[in-house]
C-alpha positions in Angstrom: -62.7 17.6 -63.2 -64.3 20.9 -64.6 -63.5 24.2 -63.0 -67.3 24.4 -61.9 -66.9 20.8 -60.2 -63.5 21.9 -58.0 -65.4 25.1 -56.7 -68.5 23.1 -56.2 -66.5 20.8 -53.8 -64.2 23.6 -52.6 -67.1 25.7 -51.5 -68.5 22.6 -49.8 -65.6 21.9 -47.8 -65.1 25.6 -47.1 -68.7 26.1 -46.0 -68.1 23.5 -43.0 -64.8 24.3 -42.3 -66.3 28.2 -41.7 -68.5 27.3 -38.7 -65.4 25.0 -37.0 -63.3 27.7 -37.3 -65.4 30.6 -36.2 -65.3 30.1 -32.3 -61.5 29.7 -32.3 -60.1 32.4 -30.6 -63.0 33.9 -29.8 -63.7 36.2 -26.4 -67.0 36.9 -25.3 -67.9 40.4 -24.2 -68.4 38.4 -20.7 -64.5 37.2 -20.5 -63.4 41.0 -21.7 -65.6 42.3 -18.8 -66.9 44.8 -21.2 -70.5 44.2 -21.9 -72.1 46.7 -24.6 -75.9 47.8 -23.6 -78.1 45.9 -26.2 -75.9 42.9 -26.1 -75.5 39.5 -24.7 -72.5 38.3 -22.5 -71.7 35.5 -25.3 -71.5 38.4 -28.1 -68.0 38.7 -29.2 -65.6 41.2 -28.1 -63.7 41.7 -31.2 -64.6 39.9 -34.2 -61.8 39.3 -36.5 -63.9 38.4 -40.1 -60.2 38.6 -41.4 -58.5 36.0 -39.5 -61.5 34.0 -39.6 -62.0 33.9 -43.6 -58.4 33.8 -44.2 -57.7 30.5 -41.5 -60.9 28.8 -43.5 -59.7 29.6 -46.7 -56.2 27.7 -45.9 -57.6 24.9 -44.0 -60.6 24.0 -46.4 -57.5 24.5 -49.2 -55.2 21.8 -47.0 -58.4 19.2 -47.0 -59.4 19.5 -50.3 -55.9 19.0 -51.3 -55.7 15.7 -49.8 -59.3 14.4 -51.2 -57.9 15.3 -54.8 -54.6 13.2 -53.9 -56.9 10.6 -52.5 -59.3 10.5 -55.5 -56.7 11.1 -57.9 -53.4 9.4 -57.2 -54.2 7.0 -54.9 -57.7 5.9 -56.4 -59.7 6.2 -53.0 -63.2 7.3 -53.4 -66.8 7.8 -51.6 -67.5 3.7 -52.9 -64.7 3.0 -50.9 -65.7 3.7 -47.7 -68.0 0.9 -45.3 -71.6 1.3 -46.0 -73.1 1.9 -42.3 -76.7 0.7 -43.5 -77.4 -2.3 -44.2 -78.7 -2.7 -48.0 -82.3 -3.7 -47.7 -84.0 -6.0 -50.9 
């Protein structure tokens, strides 16, 4: 696999694994009680872009470490998974 291919899929993977991981842990300016003029309740307190990019980083690193050991050691790939449409033709 080139080096543009594994960032290509890593990016992918870290892309969705971003917007799971950004409500975890997350207080609202409602549960703090401290509501900034301007703002809605549901706006975050604190938001901790650290935590949040370093947490994806090592979880999209985790799952694209065991779809490499799938494709590559163990053979498994997208062709082997059940086709949930019906081939028409």
């Amino acid at each position: 696999m080139s080096f543009l291919s594994f960032f290509a899929v890593y990016f992918i993977i870290w892309w969705i694994t971003l917007f799971a991981v950004l409500p975890l842990g997350m207080r609202s300016q409602g549960d703090e009680g401290d509501v900034t003029l301007g703002t809605v309740e549901s706006a975050p307190a604190q938001f901790r872009a650290g935590r949040v990019l370093l947490l994806t980083t090592v979880i999209s690193a985790a799952i694209y470490a065991a779809w490499f050991a799938a494709s590559n050691y163990f053979g498994f790939s997208l062709g082997n998974l059940p086709r949930i449409v019906p081939e028409f033709g």
